[in-house]
DSSP file (Angstrom, degrees, kcal/mol; ACC not computed):
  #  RESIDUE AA STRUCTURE BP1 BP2  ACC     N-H-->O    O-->H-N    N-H-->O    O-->H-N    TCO  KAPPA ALPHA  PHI   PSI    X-CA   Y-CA   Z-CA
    1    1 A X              0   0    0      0, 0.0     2,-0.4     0, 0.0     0, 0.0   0.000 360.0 360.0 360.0 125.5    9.8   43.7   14.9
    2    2 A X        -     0   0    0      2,-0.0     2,-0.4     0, 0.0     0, 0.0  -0.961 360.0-171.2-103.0  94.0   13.4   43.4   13.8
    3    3 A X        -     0   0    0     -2,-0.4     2,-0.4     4,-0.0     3,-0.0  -0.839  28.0-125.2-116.8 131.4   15.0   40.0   12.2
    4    4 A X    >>  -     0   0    0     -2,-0.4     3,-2.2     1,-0.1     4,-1.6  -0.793  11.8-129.5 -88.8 144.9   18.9   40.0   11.8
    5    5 A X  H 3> S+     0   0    0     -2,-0.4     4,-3.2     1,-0.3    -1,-0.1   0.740 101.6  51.4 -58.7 -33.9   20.0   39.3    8.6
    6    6 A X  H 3> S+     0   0    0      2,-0.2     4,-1.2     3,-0.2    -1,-0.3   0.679 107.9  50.1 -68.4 -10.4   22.5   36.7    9.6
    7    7 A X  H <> S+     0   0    0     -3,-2.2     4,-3.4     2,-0.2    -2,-0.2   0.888 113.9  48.4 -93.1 -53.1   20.3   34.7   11.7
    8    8 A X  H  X S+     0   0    0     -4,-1.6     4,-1.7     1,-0.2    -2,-0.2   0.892 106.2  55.0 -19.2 -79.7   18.1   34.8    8.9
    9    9 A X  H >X S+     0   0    0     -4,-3.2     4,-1.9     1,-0.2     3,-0.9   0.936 113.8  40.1 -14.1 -70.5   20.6   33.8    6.4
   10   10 A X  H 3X S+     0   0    0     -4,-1.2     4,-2.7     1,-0.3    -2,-0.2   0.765 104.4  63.4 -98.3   6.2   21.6   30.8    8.2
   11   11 A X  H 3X S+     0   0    0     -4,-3.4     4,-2.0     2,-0.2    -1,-0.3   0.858 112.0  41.2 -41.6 -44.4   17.9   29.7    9.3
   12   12 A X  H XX S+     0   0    0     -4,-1.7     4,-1.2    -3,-0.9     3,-0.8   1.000 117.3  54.7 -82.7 -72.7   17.3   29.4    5.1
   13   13 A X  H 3X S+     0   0    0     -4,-1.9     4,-2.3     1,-0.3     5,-0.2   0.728 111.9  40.7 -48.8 -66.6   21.2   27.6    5.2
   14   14 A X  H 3X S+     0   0    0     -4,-2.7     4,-3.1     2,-0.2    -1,-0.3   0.943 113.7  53.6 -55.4 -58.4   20.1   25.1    7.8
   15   15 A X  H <X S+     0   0    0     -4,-2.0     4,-2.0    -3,-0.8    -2,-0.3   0.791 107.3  50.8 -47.3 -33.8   16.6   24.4    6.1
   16   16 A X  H  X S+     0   0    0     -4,-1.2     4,-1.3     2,-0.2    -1,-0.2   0.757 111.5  46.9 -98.5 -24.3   18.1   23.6    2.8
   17   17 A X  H  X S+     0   0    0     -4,-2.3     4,-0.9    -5,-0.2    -2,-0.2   0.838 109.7  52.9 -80.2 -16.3   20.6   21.1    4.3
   18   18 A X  H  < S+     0   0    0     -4,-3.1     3,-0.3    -5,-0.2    -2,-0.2   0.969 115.4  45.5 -27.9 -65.7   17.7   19.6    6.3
   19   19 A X  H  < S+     0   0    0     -4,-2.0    -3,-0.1     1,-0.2    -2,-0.1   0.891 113.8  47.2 -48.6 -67.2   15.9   19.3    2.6
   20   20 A X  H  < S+     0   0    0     -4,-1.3     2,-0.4     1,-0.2    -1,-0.2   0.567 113.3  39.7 -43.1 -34.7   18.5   18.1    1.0
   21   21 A X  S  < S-     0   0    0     -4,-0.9     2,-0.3    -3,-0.3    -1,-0.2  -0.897  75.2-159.8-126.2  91.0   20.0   15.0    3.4
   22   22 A X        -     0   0    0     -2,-0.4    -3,-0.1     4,-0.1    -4,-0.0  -0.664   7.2-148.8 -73.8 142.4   17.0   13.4    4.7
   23   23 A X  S    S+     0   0    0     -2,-0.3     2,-0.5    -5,-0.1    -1,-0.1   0.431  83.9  62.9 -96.1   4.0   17.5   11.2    7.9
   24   24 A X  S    S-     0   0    0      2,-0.1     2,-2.0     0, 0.0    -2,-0.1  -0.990  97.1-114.8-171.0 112.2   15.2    8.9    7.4
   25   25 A X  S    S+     0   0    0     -2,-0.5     2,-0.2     8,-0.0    -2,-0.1  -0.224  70.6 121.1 -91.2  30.2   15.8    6.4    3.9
   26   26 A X        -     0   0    0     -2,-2.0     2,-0.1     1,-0.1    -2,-0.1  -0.619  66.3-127.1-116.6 155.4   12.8    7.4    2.0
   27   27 A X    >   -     0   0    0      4,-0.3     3,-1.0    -2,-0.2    -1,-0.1  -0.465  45.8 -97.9 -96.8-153.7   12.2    8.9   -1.2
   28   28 A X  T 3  S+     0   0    0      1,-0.2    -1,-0.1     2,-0.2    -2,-0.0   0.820 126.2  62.6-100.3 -49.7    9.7   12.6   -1.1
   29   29 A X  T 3  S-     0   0    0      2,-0.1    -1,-0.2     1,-0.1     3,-0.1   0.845 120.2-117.3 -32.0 -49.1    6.6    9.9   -2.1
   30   30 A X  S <  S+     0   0    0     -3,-1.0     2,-0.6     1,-0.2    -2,-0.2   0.254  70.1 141.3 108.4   1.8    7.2    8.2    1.2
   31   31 A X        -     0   0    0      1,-0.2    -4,-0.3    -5,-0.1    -1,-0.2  -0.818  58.2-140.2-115.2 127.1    8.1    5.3   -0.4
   32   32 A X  S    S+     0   0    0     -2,-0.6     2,-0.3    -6,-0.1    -1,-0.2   0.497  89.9  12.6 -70.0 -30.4   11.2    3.0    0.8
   33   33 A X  S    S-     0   0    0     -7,-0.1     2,-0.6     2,-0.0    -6,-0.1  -0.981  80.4-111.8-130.6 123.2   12.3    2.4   -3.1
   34   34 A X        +     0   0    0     -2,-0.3     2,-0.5     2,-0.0    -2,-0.1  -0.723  36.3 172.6-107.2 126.7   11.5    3.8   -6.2
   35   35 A X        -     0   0    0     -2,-0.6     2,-0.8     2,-0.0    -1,-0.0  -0.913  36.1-126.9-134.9  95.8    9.5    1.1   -8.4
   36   36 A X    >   -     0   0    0     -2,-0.5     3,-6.3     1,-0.1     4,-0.4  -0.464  12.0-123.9 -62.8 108.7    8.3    3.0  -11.5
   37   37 A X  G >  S+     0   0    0     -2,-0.8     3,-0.6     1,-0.3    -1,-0.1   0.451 103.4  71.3 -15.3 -35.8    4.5    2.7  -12.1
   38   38 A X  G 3  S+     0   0    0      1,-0.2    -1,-0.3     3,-0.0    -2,-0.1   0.556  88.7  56.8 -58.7 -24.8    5.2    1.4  -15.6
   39   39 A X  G X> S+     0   0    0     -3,-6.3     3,-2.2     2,-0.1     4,-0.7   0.380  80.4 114.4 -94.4  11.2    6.5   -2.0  -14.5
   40   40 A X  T <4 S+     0   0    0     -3,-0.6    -4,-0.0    -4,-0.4     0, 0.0  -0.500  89.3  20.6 -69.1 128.9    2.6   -2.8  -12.2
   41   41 A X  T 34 S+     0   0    0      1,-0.2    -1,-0.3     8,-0.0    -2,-0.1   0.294 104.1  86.8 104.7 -18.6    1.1   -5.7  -14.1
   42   42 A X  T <4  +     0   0    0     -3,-2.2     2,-0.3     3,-0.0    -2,-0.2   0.473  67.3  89.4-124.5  -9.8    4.5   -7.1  -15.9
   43   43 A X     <  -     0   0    0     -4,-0.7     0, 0.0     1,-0.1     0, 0.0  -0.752  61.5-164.4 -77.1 144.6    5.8   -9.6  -12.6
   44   44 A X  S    S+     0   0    0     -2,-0.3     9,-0.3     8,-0.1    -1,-0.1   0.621  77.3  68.6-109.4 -28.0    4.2  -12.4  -13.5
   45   45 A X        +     0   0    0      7,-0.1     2,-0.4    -3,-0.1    -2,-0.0   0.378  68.5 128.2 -87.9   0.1    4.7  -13.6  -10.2
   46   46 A X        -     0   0    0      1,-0.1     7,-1.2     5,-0.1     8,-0.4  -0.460  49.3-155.2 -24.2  89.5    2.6  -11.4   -8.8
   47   47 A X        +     0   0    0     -2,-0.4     2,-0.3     5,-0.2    -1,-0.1   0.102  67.1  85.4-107.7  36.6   -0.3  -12.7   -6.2
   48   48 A X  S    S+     0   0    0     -2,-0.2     3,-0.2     6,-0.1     5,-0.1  -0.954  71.7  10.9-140.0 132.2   -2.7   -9.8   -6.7
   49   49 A X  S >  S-     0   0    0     -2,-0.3     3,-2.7     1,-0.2     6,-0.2   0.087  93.6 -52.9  82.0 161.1   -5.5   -8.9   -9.1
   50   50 A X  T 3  S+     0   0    0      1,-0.3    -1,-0.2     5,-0.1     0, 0.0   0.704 135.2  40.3 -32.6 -40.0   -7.7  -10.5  -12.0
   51   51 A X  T 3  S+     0   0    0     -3,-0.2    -1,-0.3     4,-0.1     2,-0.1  -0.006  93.9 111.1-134.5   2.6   -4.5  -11.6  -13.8
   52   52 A X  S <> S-     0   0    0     -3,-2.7     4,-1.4     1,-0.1    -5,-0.2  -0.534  76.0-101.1 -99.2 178.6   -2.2  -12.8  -10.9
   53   53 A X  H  > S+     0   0    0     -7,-1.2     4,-1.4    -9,-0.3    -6,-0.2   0.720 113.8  53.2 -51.9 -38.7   -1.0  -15.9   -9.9
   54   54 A X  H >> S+     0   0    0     -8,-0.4     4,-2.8     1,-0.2     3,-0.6   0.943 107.8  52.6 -95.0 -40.3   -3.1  -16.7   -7.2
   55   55 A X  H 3> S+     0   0    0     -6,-0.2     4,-1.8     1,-0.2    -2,-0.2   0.940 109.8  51.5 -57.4 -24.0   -6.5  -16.2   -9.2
   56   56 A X  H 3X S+     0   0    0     -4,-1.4     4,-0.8     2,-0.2    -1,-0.2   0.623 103.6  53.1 -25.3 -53.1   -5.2  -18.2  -11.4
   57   57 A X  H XX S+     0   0    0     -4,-1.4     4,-2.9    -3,-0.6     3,-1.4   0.964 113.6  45.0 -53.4 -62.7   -4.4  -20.8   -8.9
   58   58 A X  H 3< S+     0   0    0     -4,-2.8     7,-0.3     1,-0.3    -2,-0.2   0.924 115.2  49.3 -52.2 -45.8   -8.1  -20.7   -7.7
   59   59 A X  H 3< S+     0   0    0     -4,-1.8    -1,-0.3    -5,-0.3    -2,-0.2   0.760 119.3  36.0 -22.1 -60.8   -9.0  -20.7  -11.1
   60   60 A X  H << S+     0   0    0     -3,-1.4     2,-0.7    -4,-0.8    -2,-0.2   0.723 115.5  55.4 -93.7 -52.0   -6.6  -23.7  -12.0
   61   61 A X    >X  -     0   0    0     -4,-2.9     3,-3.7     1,-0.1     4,-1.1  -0.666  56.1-173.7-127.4  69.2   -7.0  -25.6   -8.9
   62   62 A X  H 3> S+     0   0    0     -2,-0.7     4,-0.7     1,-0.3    -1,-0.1   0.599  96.9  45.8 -43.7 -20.3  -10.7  -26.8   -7.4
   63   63 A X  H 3> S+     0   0    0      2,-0.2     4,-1.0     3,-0.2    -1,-0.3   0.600 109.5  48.7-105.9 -28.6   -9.2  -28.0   -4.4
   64   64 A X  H X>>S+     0   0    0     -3,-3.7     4,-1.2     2,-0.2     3,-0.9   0.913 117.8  48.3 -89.3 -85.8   -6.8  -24.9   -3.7
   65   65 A X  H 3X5S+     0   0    0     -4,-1.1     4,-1.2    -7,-0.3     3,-0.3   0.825 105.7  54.7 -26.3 -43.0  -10.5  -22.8   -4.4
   66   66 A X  H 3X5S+     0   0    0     -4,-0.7     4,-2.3    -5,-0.5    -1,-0.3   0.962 113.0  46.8 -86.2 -42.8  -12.5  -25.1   -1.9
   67   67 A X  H <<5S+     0   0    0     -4,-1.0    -1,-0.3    -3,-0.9    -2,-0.3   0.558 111.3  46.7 -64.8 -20.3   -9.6  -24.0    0.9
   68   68 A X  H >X5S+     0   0    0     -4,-1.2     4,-2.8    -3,-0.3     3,-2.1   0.617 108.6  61.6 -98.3 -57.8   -9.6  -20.5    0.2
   69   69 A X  H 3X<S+     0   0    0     -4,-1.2     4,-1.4    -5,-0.7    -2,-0.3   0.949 108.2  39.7 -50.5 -38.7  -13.5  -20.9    0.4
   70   70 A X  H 3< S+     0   0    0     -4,-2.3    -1,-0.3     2,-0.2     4,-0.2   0.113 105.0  63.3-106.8  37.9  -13.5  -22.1    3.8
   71   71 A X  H <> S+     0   0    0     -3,-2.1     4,-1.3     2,-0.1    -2,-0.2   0.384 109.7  49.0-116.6 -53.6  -10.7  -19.6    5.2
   72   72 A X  H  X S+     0   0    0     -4,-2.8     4,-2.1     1,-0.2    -2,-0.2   0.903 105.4  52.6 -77.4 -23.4  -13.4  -17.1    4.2
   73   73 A X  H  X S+     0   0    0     -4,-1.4     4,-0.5    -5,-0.5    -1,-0.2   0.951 115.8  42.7 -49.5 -51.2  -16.0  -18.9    5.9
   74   74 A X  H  4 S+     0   0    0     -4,-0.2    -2,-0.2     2,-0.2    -1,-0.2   0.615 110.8  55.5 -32.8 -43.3  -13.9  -18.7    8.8
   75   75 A X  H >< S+     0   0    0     -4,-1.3     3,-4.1     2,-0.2     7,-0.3   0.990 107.6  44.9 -94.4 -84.3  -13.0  -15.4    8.1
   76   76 A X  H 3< S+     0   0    0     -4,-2.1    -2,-0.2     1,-0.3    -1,-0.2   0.595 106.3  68.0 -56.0  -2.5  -16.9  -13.8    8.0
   77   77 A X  T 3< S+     0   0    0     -4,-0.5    -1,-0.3    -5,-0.1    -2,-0.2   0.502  92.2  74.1 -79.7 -14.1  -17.5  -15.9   11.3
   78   78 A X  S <> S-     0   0    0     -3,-4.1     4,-1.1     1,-0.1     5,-0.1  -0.111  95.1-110.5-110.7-157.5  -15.2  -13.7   13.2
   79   79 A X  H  > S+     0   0    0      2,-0.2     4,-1.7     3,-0.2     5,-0.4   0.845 114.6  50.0-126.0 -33.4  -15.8  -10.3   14.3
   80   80 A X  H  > S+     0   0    0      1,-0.2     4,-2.4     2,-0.2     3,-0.3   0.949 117.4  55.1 -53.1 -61.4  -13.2   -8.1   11.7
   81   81 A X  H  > S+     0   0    0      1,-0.3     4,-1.3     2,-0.2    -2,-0.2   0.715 105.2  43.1 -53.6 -39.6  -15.1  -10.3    9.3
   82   82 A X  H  < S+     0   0    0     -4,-1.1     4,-0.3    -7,-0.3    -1,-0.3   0.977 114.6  50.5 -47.3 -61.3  -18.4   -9.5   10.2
   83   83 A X  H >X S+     0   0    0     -4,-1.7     4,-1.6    -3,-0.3     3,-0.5   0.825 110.0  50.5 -31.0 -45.2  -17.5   -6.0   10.3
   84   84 A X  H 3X S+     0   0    0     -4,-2.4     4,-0.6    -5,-0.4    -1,-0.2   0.941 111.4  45.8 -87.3 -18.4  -15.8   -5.9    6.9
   85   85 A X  H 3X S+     0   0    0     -4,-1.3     4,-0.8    -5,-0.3    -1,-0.3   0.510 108.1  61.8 -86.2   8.5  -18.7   -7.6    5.1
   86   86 A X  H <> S+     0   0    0     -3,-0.5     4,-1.2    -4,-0.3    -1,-0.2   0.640 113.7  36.6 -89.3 -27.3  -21.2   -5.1    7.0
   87   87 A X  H  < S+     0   0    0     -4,-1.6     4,-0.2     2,-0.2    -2,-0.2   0.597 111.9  56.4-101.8   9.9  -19.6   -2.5    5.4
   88   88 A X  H  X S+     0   0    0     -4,-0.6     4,-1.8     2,-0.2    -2,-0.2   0.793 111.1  49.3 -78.3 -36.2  -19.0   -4.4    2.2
   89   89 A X  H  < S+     0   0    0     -4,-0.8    -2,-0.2     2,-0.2    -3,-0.1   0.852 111.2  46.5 -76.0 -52.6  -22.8   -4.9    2.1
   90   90 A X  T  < S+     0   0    0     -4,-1.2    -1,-0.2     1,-0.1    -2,-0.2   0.675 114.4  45.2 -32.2 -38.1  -23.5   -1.4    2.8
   91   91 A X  T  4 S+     0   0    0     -4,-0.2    -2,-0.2    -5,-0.1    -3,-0.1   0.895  88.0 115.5 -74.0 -47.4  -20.9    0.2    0.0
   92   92 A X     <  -     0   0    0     -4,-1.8     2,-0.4     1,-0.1    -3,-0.0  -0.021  60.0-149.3 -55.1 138.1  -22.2   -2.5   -2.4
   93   93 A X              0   0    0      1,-0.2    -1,-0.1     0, 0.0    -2,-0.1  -0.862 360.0 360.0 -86.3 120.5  -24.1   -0.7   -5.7
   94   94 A X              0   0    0     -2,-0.4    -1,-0.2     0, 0.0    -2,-0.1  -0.035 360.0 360.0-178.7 360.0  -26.9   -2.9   -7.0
C-alpha cells in the first residue's frame, strides 16, 4: 500500500484548519461561553442551591413555600412525577 506524500501533506493541512476555525460557536468544553468555575456561588442572584435566592425566598416567605408546596403536590400526581420520586425513593440511602 502506497500513500503520496502530497496528498498526505495536505490531508494533515486541511485537518489543522478544520481544528483551528470551528464552524459551530463553541468553545472545545462544548460550552457556548466561557464562565470560569471560580465565579459559581458569587451571583447573588442566583436561583439554585442552599444559598440562592429562591431558598431563601421559601425560607423568607411562608406563603411563597405553601405555593411551591402544592406545585409539588401537583407535580408527584403526574406521571414524570411519579416516575422521578420512584426512582428518588429507590436511590435514597437510609
Amino acid at each position: 500500500m502506497s500513500f503520496e506524500p502530497k496528498a498526505i501533506l495536505q490531508g494533515n493541512a486541511d485537518k489543522r484548519a478544520l481544528e483551528e476555525n470551528p464552524t459551530v460557536g463553541f468553545t472545545a468544553s462544548g460550552a457556548a461561553t466561557e464562565n470560569p468555575t471560580a465565579d459559581i456561588g458569587k451571583d447573588v442572584t442566583r436561583m439554585a442551591g442552599p444559598g440562592g435566592a429562591f431558598a431563601f425566598k421559601m425560607m423568607q416567605d411562608p406563603q411563597y413555600a405553601q405555593n411551591i408546596a402544592g406545585w409539588n403536590s401537583l407535580f408527584r400526581q403526574s406521571v414524570p412525577g411519579a416516575e422521578f420520586y420512584q426512582v428518588q425513593n429507590q436511590t435514597e440511602v437510609g
